[in-house]
Residue frames relative to the residue before (quaternion, step in Angstrom):
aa qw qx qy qz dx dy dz
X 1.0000 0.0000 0.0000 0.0000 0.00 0.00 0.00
X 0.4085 -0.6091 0.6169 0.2856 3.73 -0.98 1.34
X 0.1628 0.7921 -0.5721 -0.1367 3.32 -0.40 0.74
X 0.3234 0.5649 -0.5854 0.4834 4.12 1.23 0.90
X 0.5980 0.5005 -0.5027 0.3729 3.77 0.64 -1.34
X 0.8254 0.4349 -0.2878 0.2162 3.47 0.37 -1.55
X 0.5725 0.5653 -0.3432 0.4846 3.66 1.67 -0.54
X 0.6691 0.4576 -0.4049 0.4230 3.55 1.19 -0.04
X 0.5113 0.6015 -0.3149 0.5268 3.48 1.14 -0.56
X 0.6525 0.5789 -0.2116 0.4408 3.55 0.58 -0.78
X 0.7627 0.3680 -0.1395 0.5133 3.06 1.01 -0.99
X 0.5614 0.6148 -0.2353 0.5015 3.26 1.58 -0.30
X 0.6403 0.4447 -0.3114 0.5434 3.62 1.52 -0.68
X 0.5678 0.6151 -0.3878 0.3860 3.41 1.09 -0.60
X 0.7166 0.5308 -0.2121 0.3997 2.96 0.95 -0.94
X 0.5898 0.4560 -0.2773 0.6061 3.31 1.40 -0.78
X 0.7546 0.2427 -0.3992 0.4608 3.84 0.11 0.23
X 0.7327 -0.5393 0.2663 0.3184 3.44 0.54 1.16
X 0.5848 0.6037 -0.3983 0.3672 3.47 1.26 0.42
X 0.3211 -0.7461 0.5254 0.2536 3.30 -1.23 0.23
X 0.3582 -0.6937 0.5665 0.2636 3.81 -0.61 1.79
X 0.6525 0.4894 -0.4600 0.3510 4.00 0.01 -0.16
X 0.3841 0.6425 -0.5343 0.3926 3.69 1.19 0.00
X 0.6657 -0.4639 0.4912 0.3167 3.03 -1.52 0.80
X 0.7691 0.3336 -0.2310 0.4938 4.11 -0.02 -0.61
X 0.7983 0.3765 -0.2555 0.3946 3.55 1.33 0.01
X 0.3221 0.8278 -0.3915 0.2402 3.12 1.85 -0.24
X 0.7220 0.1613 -0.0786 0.6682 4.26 0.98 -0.87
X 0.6235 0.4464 -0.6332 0.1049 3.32 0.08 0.41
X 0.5773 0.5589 -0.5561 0.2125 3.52 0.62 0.45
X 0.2870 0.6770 -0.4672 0.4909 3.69 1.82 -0.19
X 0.5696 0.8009 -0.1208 0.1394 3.28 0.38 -1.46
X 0.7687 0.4095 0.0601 0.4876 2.46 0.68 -2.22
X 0.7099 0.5102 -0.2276 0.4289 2.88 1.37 -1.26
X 0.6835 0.5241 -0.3388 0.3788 3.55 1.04 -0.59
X 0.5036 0.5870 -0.2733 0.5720 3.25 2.09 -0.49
X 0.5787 0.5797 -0.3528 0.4524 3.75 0.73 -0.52
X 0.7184 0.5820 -0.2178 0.3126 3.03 1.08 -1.78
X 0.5237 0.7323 -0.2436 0.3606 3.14 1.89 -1.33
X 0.8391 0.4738 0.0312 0.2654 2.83 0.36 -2.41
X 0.6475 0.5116 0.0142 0.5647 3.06 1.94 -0.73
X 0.3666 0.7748 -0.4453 0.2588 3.38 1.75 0.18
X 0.6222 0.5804 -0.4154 0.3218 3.75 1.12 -1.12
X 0.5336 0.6439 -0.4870 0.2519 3.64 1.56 -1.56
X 0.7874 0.4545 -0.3228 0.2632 4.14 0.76 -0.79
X 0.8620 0.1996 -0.2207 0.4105 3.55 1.20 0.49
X 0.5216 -0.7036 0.3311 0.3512 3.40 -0.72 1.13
X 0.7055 -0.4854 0.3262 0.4003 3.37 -1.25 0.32
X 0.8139 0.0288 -0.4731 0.3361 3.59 0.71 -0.16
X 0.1935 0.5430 -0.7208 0.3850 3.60 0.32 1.54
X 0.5890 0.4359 -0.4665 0.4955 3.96 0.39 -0.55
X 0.8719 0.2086 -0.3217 0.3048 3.46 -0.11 -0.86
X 0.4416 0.5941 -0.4232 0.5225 3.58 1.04 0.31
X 0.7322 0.2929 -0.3846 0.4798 3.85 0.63 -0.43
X 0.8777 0.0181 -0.2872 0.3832 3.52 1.27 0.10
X 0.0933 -0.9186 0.3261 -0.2026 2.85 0.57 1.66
X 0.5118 0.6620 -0.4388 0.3275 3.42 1.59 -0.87
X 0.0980 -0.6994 0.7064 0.0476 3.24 -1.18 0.86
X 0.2713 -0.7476 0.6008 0.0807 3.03 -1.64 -0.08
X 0.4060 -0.7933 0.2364 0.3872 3.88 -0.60 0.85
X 0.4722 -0.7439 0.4395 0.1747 3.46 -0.72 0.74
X 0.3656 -0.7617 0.4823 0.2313 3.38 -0.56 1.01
X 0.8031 -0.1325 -0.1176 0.5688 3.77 0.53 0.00
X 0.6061 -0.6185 0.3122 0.3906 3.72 -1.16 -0.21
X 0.2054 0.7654 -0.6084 0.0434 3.92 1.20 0.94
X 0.8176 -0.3318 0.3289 0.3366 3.35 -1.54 0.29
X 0.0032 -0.8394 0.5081 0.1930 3.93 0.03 -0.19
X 0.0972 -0.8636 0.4934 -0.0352 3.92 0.75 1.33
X 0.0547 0.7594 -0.6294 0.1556 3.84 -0.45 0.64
X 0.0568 0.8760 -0.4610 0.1299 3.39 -0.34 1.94
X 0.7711 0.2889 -0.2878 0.4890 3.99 -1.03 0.40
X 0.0929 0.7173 -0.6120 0.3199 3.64 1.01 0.98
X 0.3991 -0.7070 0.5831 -0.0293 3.20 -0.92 1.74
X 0.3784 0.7398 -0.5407 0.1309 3.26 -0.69 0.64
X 0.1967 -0.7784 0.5844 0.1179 4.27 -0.96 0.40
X 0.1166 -0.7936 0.5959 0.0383 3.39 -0.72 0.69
X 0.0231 0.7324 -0.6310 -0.2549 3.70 -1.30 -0.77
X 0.6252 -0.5916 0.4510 0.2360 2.80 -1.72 1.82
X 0.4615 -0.6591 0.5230 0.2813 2.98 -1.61 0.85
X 0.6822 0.3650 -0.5118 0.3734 4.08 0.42 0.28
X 0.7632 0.3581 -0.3021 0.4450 3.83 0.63 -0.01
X 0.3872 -0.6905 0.5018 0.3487 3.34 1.45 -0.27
X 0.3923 0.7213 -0.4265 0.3795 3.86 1.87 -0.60
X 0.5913 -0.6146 0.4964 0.1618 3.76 -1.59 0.79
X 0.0204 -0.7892 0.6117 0.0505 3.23 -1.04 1.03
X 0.1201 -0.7935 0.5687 -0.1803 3.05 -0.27 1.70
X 0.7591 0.2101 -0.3586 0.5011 3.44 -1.71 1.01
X 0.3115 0.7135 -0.5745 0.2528 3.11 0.75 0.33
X 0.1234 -0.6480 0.7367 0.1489 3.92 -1.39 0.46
X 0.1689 -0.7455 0.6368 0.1013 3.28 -1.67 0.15
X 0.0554 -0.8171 0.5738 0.0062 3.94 0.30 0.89
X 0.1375 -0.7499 0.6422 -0.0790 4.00 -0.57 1.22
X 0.0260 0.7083 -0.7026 0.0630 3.53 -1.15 0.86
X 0.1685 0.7390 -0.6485 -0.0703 3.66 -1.30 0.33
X 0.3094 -0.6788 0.5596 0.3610 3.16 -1.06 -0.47
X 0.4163 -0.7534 0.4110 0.3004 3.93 -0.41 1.06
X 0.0621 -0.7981 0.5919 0.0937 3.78 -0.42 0.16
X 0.8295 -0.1099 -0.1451 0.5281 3.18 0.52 2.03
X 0.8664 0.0896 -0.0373 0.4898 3.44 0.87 -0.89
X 0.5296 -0.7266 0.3921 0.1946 4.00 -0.60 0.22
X 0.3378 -0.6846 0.5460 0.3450 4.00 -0.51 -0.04
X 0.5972 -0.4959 0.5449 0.3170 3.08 -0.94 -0.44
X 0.1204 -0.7065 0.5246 0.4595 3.82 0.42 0.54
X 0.5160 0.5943 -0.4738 0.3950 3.92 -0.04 -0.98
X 0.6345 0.5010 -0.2973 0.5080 4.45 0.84 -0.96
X 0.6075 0.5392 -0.3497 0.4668 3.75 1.09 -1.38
X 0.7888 0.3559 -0.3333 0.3741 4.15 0.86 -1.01
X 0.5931 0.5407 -0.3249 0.5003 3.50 1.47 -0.90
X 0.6774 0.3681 -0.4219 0.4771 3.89 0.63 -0.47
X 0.2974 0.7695 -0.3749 0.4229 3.90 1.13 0.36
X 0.8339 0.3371 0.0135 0.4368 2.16 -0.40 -2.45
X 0.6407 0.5535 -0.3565 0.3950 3.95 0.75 -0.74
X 0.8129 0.3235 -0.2868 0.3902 3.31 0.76 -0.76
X 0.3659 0.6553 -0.4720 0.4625 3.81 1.45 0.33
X 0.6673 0.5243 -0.3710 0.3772 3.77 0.82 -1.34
X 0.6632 0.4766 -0.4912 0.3030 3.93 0.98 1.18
X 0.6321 -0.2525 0.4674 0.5642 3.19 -0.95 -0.81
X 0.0408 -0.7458 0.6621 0.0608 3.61 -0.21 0.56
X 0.1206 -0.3685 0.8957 0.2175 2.54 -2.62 -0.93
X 0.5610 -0.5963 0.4775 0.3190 3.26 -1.19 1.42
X 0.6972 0.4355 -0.2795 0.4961 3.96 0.98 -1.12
X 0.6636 0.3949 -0.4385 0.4598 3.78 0.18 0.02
X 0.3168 0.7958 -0.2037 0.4741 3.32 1.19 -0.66
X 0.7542 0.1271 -0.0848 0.6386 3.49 0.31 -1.15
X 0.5897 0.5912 -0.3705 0.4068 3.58 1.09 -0.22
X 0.8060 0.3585 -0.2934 0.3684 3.05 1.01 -0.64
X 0.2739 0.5597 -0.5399 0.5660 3.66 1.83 -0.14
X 0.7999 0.4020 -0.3034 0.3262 3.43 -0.85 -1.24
X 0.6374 0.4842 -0.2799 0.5301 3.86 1.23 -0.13
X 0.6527 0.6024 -0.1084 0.4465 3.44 1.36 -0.91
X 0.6963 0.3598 -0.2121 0.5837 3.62 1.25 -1.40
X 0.7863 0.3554 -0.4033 0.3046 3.61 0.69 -1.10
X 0.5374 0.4527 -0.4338 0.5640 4.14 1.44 0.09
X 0.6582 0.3698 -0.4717 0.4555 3.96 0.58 0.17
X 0.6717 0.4889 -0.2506 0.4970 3.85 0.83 -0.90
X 0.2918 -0.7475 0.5333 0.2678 3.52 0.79 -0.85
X 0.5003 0.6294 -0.2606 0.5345 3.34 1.37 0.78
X 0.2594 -0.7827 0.5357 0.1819 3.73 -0.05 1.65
X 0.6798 0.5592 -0.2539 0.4009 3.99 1.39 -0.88
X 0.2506 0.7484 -0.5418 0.2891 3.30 0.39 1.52
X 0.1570 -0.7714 0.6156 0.0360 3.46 -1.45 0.87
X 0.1124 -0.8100 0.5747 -0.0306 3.56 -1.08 1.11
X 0.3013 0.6874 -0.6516 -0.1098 3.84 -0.52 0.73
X 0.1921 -0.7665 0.5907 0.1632 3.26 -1.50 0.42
X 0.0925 -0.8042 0.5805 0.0878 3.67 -1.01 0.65
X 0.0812 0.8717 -0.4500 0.1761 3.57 -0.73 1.00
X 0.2693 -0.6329 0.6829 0.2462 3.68 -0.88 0.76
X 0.0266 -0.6255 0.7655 0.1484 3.26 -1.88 0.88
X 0.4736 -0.7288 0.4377 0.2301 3.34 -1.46 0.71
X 0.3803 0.6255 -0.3987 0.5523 3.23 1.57 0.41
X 0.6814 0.3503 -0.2479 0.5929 3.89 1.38 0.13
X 0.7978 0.3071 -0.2178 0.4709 3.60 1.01 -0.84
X 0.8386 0.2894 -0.1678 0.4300 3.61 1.00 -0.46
X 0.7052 0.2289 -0.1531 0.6534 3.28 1.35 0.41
X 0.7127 0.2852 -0.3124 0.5595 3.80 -1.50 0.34
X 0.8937 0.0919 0.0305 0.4380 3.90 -0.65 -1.27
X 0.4470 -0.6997 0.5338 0.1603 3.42 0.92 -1.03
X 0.5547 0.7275 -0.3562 0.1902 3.04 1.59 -0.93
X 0.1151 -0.8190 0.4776 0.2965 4.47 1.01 0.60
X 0.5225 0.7010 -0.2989 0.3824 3.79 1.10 -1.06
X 0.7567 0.5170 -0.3053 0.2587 3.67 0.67 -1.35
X 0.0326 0.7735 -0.6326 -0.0214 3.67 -0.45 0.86
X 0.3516 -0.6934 0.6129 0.1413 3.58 -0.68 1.17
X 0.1027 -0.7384 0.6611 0.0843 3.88 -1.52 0.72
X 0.0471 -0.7489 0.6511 0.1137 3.69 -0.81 0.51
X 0.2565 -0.7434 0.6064 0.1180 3.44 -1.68 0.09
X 0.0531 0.6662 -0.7422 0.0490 3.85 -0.63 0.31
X 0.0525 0.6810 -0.7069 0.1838 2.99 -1.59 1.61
X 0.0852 -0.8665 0.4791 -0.1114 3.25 -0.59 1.80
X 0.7050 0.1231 -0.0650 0.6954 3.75 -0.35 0.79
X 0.9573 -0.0337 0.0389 0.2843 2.89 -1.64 -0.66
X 0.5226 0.7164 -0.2589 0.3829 3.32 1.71 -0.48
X 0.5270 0.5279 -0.1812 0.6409 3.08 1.62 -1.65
X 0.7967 0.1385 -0.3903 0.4401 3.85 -0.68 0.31
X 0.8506 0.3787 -0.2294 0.2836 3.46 0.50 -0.69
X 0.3523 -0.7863 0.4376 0.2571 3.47 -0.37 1.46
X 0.5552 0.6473 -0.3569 0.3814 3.57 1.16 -0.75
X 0.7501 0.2850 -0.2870 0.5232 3.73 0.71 -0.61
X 0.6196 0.5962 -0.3564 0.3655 3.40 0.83 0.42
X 0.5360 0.4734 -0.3390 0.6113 3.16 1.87 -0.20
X 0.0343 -0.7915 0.4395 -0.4233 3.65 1.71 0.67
X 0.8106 0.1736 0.2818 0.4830 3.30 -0.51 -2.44
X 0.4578 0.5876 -0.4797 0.4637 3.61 1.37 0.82
């Protein structure tokens, strides 16, 4: 990540909204930003299966029960406003086919793939791309629910609107029973 490119830009928008970056309260916040960019933006540097390869450790499983892991915390920002999606939950289910994740892998392989430009729906596409090449398990479920402020704090206004997605893979996709799983 260019992070000089991004402390100059920064300082360039300031400038375009009529501020002055030499003000005392603005003097670092393009540094800032950028180190905050650097943060928030960590997934933009690896593909999904580099995510599931850094968290891949698994572990053998003793039979094939469901392995459901709900209210995973995670924030992203949409790729047409660059605007924050926040409150956002992430509920994961699979079914193990011999061996386990780490549960602690199920929030960090989350939380990694939020750190892009998303779409709330790819998003769950990519979790659901991420656990079943880290788990070794094609029978993976993802729902996610989330407020983007590109809906509540700008355009409509709308503060109420909380968007849900689904991703059902393998066994998920025919069977309503393991979908009430993530109900």
């Amino acid at each position: 990540m260019d992070t000089k490119a991004i402390e100059m830009h920064i300082r360039g928008i300031l400038e375009a909204l009529g501020e002055d970056p030499e003000r005392e309260g603005l003097r670092e916040t393009p540094q800032r930003v950028a180190r905050m960019m650097e943060e928030v933006f960590e997934g933009i540097a690896y593909s999904n299966h580099d995510i599931a390869q850094m968290f891949g450790k698994t572990f053998e499983a003793a039979d094939d029960t469901a392995v459901v892991m709900k209210d995973i915390t995670v924030f992203s920002h949409c790729e047409h406003h660059m605007a924050l999606m926040y409150d956002m939950t992430v509920d994961v289910a699979y079914i193990p086919k011999g061996r386990v994740l780490g549960l602690s892998k199920i929030a960090r392989i989350c939380d990694m793939a939020a750190k892009r430009l998303q779409l709330q729906e790819r998003l769950g596409s990519d979790i659901a791309e991420i656990i079943a090449e880290a788990s070794g398990s094609p029978d993976v479920g993802v729902v996610i629910k989330g407020c983007h402020s590109c809906m509540t704090a700008r355009g409509i206004r709308n503060a109420a609107a909380k968007t849900v997605t689904k991703t059902w893979r393998g066994e998920f996709r025919n069977d309503p029973e393991l979908r009430k799983l993530l109900d």
